[in-house]
C-alpha positions as CSV (number, residue, x, y, z in Angstrom):
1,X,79.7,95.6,63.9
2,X,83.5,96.0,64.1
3,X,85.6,97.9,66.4
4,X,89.5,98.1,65.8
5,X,90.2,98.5,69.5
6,X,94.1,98.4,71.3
7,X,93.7,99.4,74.9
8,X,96.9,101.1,76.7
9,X,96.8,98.1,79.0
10,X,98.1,95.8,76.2
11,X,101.1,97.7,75.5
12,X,101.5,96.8,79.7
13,X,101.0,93.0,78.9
14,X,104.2,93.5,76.1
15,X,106.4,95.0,78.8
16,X,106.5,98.2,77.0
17,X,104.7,100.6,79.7
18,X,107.8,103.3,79.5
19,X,107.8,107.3,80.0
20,X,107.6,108.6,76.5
21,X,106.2,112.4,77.0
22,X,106.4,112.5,81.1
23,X,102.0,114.0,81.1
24,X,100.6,111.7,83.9
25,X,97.5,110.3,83.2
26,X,94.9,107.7,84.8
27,X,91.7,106.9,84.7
28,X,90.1,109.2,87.4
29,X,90.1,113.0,87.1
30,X,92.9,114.9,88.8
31,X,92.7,116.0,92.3
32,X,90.3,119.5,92.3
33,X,90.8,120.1,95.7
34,X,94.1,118.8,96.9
35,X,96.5,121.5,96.9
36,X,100.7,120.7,95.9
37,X,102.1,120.1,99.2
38,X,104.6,122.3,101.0
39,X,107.1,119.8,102.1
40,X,109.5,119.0,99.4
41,X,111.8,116.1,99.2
42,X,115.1,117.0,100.2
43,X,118.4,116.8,98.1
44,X,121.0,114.5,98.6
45,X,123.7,117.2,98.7
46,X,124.1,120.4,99.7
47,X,123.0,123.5,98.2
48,X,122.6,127.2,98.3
49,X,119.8,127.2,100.8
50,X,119.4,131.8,100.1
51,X,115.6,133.2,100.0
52,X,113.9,134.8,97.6
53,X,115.0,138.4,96.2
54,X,112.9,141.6,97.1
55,X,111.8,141.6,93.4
56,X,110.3,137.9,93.9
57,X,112.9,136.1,91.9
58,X,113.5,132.3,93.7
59,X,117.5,132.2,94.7
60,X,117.6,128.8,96.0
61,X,117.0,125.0,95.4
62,X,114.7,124.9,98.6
63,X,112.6,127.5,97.1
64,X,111.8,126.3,93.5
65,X,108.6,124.9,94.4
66,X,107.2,128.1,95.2
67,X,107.5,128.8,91.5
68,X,106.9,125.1,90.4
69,X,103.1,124.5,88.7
70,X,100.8,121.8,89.3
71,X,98.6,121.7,85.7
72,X,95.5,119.1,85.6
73,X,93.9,119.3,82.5
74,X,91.0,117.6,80.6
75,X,89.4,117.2,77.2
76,X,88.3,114.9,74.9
77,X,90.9,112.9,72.6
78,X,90.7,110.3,69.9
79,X,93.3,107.7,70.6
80,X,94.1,104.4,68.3
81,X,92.0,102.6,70.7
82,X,89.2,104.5,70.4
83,X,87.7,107.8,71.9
84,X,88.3,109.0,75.2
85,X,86.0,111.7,76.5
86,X,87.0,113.9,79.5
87,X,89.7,112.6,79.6
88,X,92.1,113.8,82.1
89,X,95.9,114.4,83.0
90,X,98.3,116.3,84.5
91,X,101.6,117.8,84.0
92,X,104.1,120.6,85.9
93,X,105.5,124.1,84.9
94,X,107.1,127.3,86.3
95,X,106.5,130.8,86.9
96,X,108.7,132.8,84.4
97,X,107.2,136.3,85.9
98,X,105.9,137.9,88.6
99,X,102.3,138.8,86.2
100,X,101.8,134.6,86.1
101,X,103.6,134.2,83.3
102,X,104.3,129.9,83.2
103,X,106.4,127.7,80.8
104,X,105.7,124.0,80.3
105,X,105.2,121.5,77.9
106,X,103.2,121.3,74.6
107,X,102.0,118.2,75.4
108,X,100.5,119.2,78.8
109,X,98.5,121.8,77.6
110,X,97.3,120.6,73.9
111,X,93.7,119.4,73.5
112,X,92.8,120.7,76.8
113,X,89.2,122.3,76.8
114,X,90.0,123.5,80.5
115,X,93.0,123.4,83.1
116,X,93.5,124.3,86.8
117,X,96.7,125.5,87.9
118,X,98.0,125.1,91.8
119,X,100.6,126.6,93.4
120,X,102.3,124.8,96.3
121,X,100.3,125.5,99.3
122,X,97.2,127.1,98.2
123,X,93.8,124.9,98.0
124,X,92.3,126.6,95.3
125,X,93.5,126.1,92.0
126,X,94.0,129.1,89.9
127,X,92.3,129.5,85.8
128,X,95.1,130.0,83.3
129,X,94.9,130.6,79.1
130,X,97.6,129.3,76.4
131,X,99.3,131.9,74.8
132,X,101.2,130.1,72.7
133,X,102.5,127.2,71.9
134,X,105.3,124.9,70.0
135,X,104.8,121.7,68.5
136,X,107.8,120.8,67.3
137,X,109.7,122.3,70.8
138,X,107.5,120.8,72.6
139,X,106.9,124.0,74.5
140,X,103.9,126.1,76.0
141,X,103.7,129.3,77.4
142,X,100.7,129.8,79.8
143,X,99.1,133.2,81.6
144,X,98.3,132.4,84.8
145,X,95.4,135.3,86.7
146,X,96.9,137.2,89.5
147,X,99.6,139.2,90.1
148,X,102.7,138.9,92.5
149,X,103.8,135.4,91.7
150,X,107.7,134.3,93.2
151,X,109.1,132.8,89.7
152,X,112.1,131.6,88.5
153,X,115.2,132.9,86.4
154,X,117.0,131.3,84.1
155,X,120.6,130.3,84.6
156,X,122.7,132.6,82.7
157,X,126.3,130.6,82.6
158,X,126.9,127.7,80.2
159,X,125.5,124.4,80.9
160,X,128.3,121.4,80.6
161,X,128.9,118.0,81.4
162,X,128.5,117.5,85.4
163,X,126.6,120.2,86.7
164,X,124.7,119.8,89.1
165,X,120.9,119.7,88.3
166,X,117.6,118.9,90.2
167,X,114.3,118.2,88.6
168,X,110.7,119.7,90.5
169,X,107.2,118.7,89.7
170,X,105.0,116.7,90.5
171,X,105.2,113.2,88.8
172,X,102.4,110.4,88.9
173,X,99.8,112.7,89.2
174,X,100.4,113.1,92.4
175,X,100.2,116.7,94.1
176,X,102.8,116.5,96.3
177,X,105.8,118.8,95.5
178,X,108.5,116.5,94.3
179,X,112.8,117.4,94.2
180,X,115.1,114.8,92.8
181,X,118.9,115.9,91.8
182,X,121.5,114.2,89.5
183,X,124.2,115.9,87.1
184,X,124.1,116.6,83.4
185,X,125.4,113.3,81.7
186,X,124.9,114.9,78.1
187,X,125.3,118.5,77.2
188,X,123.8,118.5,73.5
189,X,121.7,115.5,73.3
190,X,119.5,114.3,70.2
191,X,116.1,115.9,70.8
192,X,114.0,113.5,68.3
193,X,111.4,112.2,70.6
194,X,107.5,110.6,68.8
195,X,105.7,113.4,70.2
196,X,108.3,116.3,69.4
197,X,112.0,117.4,67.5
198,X,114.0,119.6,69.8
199,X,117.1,120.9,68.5
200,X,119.3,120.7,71.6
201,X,118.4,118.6,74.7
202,X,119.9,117.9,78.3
203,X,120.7,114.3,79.2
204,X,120.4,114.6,83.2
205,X,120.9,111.8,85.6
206,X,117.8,113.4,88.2
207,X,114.6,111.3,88.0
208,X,111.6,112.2,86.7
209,X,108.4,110.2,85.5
210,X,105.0,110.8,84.1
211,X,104.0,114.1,85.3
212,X,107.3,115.6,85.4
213,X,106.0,116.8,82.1
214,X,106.8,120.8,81.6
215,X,109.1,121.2,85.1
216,X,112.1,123.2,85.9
217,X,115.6,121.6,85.9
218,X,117.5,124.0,87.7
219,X,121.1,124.3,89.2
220,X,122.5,124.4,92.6
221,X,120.9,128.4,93.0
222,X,117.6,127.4,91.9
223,X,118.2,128.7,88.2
224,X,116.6,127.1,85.2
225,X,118.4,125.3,83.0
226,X,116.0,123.3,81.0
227,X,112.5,122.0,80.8
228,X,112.1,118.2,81.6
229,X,110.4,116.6,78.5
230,X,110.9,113.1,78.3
231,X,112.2,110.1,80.2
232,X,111.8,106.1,80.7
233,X,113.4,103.8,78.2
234,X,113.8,106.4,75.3
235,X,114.4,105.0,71.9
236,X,114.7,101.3,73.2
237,X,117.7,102.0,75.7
238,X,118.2,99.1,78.0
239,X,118.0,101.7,81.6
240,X,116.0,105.0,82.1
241,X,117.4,108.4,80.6
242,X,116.1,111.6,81.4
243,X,116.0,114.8,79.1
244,X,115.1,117.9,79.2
245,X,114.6,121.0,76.7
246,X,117.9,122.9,77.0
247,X,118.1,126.6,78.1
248,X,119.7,127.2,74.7
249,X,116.5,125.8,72.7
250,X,113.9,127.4,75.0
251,X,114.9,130.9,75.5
252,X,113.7,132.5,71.6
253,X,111.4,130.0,71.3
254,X,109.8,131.1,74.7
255,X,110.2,135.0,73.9
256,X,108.0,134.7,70.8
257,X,105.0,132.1,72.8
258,X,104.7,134.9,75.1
259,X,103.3,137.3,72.2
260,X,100.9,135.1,71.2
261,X,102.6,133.5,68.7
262,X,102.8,129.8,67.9
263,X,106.1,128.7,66.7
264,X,106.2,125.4,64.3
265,X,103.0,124.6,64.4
266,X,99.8,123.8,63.1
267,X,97.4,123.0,66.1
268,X,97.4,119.0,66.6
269,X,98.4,117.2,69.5
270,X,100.1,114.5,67.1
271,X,102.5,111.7,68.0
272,X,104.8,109.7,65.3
273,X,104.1,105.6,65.1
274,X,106.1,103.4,62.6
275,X,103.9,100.1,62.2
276,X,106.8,97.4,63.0
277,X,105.2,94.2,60.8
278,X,104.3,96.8,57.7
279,X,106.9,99.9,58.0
280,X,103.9,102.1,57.6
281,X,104.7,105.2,59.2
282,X,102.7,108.8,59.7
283,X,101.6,111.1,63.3
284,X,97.8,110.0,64.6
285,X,96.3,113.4,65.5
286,X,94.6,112.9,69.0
287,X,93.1,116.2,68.7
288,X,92.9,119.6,66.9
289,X,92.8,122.9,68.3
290,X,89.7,124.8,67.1
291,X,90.1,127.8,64.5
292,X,93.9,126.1,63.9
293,X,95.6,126.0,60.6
294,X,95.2,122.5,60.6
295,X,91.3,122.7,61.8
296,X,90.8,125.3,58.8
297,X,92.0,122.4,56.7
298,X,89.8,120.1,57.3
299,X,91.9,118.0,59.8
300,X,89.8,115.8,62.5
301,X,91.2,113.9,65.8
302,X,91.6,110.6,64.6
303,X,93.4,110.9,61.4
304,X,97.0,110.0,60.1
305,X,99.0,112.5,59.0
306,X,100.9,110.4,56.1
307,X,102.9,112.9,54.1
308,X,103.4,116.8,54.3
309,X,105.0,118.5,51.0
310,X,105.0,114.7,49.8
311,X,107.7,113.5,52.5
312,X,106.5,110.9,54.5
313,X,106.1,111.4,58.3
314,X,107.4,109.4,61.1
315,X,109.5,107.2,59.3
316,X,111.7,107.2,62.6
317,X,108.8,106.8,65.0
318,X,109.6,110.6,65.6
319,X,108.5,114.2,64.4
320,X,111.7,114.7,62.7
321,X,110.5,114.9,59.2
322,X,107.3,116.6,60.3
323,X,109.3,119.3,62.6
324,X,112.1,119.8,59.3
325,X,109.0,120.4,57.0
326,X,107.3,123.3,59.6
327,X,110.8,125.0,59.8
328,X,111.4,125.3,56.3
329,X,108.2,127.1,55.9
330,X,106.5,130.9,56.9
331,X,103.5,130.0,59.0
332,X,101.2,131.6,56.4
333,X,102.8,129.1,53.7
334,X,100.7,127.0,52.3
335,X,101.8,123.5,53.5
336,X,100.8,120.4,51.3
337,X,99.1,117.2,53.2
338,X,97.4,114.0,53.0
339,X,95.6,112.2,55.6
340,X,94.6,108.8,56.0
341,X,90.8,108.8,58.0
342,X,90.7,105.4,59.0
343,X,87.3,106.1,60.7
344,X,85.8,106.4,57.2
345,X,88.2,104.7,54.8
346,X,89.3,107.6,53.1
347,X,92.6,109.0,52.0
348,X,92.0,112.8,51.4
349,X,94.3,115.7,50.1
350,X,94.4,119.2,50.8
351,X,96.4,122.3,52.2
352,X,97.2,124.1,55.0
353,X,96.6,127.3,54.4
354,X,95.1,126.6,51.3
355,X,93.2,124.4,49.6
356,X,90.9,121.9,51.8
357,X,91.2,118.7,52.2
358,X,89.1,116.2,49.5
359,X,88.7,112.9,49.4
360,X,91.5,111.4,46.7
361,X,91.0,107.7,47.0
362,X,89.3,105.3,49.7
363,X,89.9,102.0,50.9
364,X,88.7,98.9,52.9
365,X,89.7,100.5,57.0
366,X,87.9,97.3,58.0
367,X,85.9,99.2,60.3
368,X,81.9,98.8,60.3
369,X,80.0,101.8,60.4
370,X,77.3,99.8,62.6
371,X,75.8,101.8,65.3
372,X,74.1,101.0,68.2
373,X,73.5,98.1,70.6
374,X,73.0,95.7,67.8
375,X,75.0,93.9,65.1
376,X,75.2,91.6,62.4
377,X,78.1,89.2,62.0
378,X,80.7,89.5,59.3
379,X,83.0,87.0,58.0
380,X,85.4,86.0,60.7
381,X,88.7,86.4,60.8
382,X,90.8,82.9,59.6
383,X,91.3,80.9,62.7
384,X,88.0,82.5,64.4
385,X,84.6,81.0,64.4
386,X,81.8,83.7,65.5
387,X,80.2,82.3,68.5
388,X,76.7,83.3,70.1
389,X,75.2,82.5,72.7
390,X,71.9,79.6,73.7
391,X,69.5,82.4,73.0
392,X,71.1,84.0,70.0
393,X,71.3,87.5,72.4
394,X,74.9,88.2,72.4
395,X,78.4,86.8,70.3
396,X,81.5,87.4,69.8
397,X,84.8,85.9,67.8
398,X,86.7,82.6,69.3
399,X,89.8,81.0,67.9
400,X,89.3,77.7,66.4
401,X,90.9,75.5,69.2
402,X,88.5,76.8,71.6
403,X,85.9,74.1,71.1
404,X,84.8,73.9,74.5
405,X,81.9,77.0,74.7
406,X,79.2,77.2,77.3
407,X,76.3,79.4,76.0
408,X,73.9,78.8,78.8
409,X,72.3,81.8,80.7
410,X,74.0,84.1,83.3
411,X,73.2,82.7,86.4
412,X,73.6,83.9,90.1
413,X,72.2,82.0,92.8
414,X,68.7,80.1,90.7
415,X,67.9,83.6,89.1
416,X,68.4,84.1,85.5
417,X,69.9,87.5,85.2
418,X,71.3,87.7,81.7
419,X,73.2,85.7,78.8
420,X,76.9,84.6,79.1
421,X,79.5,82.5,76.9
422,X,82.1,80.6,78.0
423,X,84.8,79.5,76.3
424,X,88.4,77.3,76.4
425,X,90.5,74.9,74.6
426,X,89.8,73.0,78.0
427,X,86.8,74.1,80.0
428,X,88.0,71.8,83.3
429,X,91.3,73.5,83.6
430,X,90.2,76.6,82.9
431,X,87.6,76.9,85.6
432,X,90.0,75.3,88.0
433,X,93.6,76.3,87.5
434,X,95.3,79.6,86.5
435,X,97.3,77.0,84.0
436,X,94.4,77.0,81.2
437,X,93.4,80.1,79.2
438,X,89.8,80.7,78.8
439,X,86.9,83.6,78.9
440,X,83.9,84.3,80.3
441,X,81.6,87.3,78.4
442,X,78.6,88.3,79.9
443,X,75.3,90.6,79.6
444,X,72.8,91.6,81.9
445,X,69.8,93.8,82.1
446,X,69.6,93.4,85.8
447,X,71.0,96.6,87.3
448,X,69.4,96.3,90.7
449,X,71.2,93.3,91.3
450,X,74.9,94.3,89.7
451,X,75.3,97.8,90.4
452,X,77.0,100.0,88.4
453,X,79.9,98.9,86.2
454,X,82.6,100.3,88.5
455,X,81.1,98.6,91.4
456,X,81.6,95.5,89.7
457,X,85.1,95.7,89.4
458,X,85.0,96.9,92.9
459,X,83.1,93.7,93.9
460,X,85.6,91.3,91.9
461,X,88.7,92.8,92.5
462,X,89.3,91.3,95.9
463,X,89.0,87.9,94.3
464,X,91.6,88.3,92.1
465,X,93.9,89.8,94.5
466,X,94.2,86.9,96.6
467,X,95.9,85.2,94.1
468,X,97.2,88.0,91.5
469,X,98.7,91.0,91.2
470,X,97.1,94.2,90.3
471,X,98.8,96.1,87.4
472,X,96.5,99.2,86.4
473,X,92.8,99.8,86.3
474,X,92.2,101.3,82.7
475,X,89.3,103.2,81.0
476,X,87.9,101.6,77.7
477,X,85.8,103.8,75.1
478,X,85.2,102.2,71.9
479,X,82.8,104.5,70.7
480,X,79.7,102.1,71.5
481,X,80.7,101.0,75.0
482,X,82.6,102.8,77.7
483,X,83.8,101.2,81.2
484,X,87.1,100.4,83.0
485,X,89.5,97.4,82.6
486,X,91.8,95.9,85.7
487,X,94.3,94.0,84.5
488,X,96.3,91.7,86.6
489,X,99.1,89.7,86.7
490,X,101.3,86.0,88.6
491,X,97.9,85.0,89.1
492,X,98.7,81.8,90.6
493,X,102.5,82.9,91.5
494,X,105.2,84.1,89.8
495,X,105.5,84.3,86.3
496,X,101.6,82.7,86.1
497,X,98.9,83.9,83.6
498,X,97.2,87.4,83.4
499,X,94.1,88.4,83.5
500,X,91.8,91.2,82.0
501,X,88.4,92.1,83.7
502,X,86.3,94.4,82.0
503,X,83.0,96.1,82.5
504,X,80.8,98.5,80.1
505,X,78.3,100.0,79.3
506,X,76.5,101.4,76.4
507,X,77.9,104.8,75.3
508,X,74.7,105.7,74.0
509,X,72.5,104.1,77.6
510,X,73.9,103.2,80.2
511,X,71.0,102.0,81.9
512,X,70.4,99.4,79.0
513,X,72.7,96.6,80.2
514,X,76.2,95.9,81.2
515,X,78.7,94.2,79.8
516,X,81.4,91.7,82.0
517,X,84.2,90.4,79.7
518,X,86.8,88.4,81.5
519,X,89.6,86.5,80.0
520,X,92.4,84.7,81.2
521,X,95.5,84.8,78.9
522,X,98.8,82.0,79.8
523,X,100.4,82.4,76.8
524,X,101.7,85.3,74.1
525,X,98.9,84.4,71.5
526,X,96.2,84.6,74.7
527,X,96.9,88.2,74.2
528,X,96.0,88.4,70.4
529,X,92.4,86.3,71.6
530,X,91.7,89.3,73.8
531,X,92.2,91.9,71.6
532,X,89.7,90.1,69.4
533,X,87.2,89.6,71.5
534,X,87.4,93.3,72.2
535,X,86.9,94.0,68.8
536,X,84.2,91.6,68.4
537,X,81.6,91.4,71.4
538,X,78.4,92.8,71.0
539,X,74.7,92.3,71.6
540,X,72.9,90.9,69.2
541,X,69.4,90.1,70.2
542,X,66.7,90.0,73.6
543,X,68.2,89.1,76.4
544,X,67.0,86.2,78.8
C-alpha cells in the first residue's frame, strides 16, 4: 500500500506559505454562531463619514460593512495531498441590491455543498444560492433570502493611479469586520493568477489576507471599485502585493451571473501547477460542480486537466491558456480535453459538450490500489530500506543511514499498549538533543488509555512548546487515515530543527487503532524522510 501524500504544512517547512486566492481556511469548521462584529477598524485618514441614502444605498467608508458578507462554506475536495472531506473555509462579499443580491469570488463559493452568510451584527447566519459563476474572472454572484438589504454602488468615475482605496472583509477566518486603506499603485495590472485570468486588475497598497477573498475595495464615499482577489507574494515578488478585480472587468461580467448564467466556465474549482524539476504543467480539479459541462464529461475531483483543444494548460503556473481557450469558444461548443487520473493511472480523452471521456492510454501513477488497514510491502524506494517492527504489526520506509531502529513495543508506564519504531542515524542524540534528526511511529489499540486522536495532540502539545514554536495545526486525509498534524518550529532556539506530530486514525474505523507519527527533521533532506514516511506507514499485522 502506497499513498502519494504532500500535506499543506510542507509547503510551510519550504517558506512558501503565501496568499495565493485570499479564501481562509483551517482545520476547524467556521464559526456558526459568531456573528461579524460591529466595530470596524478605523482608517488612517479622513473620509466622507455621510449615512446611508433613503433607497438603502451605503454613502460612506464607515458604513461599508453593513453591506460587507461574511461567507463560511464547506464541502468535500480532492487535493494533491489527498481527500479532504467537510472541509471548510471562508471568504467575504457585498450586497449589490437591496433583494440580497451579493458579489464575491469564484473561488469562495466553488465546491461548496452548503454556505451561511452573516451580515455584520446579526447572530444568525442567513442561507444563500449561486446564481452564477466565472471561472476564468474569478467571480460569483450569490442570492442571499430576505429583502431590504443596505448594499453598495459602484464607483462611477475612472479609477487611476493614487486614489484612495480601502479594503473590507473579514480575513483569517476571523468574523470580525475588518477596514484597511492604501491607494491604487497600478491602474491596469496583469490579472494571470494559478486559480484565475482576469483581464484588468487593481494593484492597491490596502492589506488584505486569506479571507479577504470576494470583498469590496471601495473609495473615499464607500463606492466599489473592485473586488479583492489575490494577495501575498504573487508570482515570486520579494514584498506582498494586493489586487483586486477592477470595476472595468466586473461590471458585464456581473450583469450576465445575475441571470443565471455562467461566464467562461465549465464547473471545476481548478488551480494551474507547473511541476519545477519536470516542466510538467496542467490545472488539478479539486472538485466538480454536479450536472456541469465538465461533470457531463466525465470529469472527477482529482484529475489533471493536461490539454484543452490540444494546447497544454498551465504552462505559466496560471489559467492563462485555459481562460484564452473558454473565450474563444460558445458555451455550447464542444471543447476538446484530456485528463490525466492519477488515482487510476489513466490518461483519458473526451469532449465537453460532446463526446465522453475514454480511457486513451494508462500508465504506472505509482499509487497502490490497497485498501484497508493492511498492506503488503513493495520494492523500496533507492536509499530506503522497509522497516517493521519486533512483532511484524506495523512498517514503514527509512533511509539507509538510519541504521539505528528500535522495534520494541509501545510502552507507557510497565503496560504494553501497542507497537512502535524508532528510528535515527544516532539514536543517543536523537533522544536527547534537538541537534539529531530522528522518528518515532507508533500504533495502539488502547483507546481508554489515549483518548481520541485530537486529545493526543492536545496532551503533547505543551511539551513541545516549552522548547518550540508552534506554526499551524493541519488536517491529514489520505484516503485510509484521517487526523491532524502540529507542526513546529526553533525547537531548541532559533533557527533549531522542526518537528511534525501527527495522529490518525482509520478512515474506514476509527475505533480500530490510532496512529502517532512523530519526526524530527534538522536538515533540508529531513523534510523529504517525512514525506516518505507519510507515504509509507501502515499496519501490517496483530498488534501487541
Amino acid at each position: 500500500m502506497r499513498r502519494q501524500v504532500r500535506l499543506a504544512l510542507f509547503v510551510a517547512l519550504a517558506g512558501a506559505l503565501v496568499l495565493s486566492a485570499c479564501g481562509g481556511s483551517g482545520s476547524e469548521e467556521a464559526p456558526a454562531t459568531k456573528a461579524p462584529s460591529e466595530d470596524a477598524a478605523t482608517p488612517s485618514s479622513s473620509v466622507s463619514l455621510g449615512s446611508k441614502s433613503s433607497a438603502g444605498a451605503v454613502s460612506s467608508v464607515e458604513d461599508v460593512k453593513d453591506a460587507t458578507i461574511y461567507i463560511a462554506a464547506e464541502g468535500s475536495l480532492i487535493e494533491p495531498g489527498g481527500a479532504v472531506p467537510n472541509a471548510a473555509w471562508t471568504g467575504s462579499g457585498f450586497i449589490i441590491d437591496p433583494s440580497g443580491i451579493a458579489v464575491t469570488n469564484n473561488h469562495v463559493v466553488t465546491g461548496a455543498a452548503r454556505m451561511k452568510v452573516y451580515l455584520s451584527g446579526e447572530g444568525d447566519p442567513y442561507n444563500a444560492r449561486v446564481l452564477g459563476v466565472s471561472e476564468c474572472s474569478d467571480l460569483a454572484i450569490i442570492d442571499i433570502d430576505g429583502e431590504g438589504f443596505p448594499f453598495l454602488e459602484w464607483r462611477e468615475e475612472p479609477v487611476d493611479v493614487g486614489v484612495e482605496v480601502y479594503a473590507a472583509g473579514f480575513p483569517l477566518s476571523d468574523p470580525e469586520y475588518t477596514l484597511t486603506n492604501g491607494i491604487v499603485a497600478k491602474a491596469r495590472a496583469d490579472g494571470d493568477m494559478p486559480w484565475a485570468s482576469v483581464n484588468s486588475s487593481l494593484e492597491h497598497t490596502a492589506t488584505i489576507h486569506g479571507g479577504n477573498s470576494g470583498g469590496p475595495l471601495v473609495d473615499s464615499d464607500g463606492r466599489v471599485v473592485g473586488i479583492n482577489y489575490a494577495g501575498g507574494q504573487v508570482g515570486g515578488a520579494a514584498t506582498a502585493q494586493f489586487f483586486a478585480i477592477s470595476q472595468a472587468e466586473a461590471l458585464p461580467i456581473v450583469e450576465r451571473l445575475r441571470e443565471n448564467e455562467d461566464v467562461n466556465s465549465i464547473g471545476v474549482n481548478g488551480t494551474a501547477f507547473v511541476d519545477p524539476e519536470s516542466g510538467f504543467s496542467g490545472i488539478w480539479v479539486s472538485s466538480v460542480a454536479s450536472g456541469s459541462p465538465a461533470d457531463k464529461a466525465g470529469v472527477r475531483a482529482g484529475d489533471i486537466l493536461s490539454t484543452m483543444e490540444t494546447i497544454s494548460l498551465g504552462r505559466q503556473g496560471t489559467m492563462g491558456e485555459y481562460c484564452d481557450v473558454l473565450k474563444s469558444r460558445s458555451p455550447e461548443d464542444p471543447i476538446a480535453i484530456d485528463v490525466i487520473r492519477i488515482a487510476t493511472g489513466e490518461v483519458l480523452s473526451g469532449q465537453l459538450n460532446g463526446r465522453e471521456l475514454a480511457v486513451s492510454s494508462v500508465f504506472d501513477s505509482g499509487v497502490s490500489s490497497n485498501t484497508g488497514n493492511t498492506g503488503t510491502t513493495g520494492t523500496s524506494a533507492t536509499g530506503y530500506i522497509d522497516t517493521s517492527d519486533a512483532f511484524s504489526s506495523i512498517a514503514l520506509e527509512l533511509p539507509e543511514s538510519w541504521a539505528e531502529t528500535d522495534g520494541s513495543a509501545w510502552v507507557d508506564g510497565n503496560d504494553v499498549i501497542g507497537a512502535s519504531i524508532t528510528a535515527a542515524p544516532d539514536m543517543d542524540a536523537y533522544s536527547r538533543t534537538w541537534g539529531a534528526p530522528g522518528l518515532f511511529f507508533g500504533v495502539s489499540d488502547d483507546l481508554a488509555r489515549l483518548g481520541g486522536h485530537v486529545q493526543i495532540l492536545d496532551a503533547i502539545r505543551p511539551d513541545y512548546l516549552a522548547e518550540c514554536k508552534l506554526d499551524s495545526r493541519s488536517d491529514y486525509n489520505d484516503g485510509y487515515y484521517r487526523g491532524k498534524a502540529d507542526l513546529f518550529y526553533n525547537c531548541g532556539g532559533p533557527g533549531g530543527a522542526q518537528t511534525l506530530v501527527l495522529s490518525a486514525v482509520p478512515t474506514d474505523n476509527s475505533q480500530d487503532f490510532t496512529i502517532l507519527l512523530i519526526v524530527q527533521m534538522v536538515n533540508p533532506e529531513d523534510e523529504d524522510i517525512a514525506i516518505h514516511a507519510l507515504d509509507t506507514f501502515r499496519v501490517i499485522g496483530t498488534l501487541p
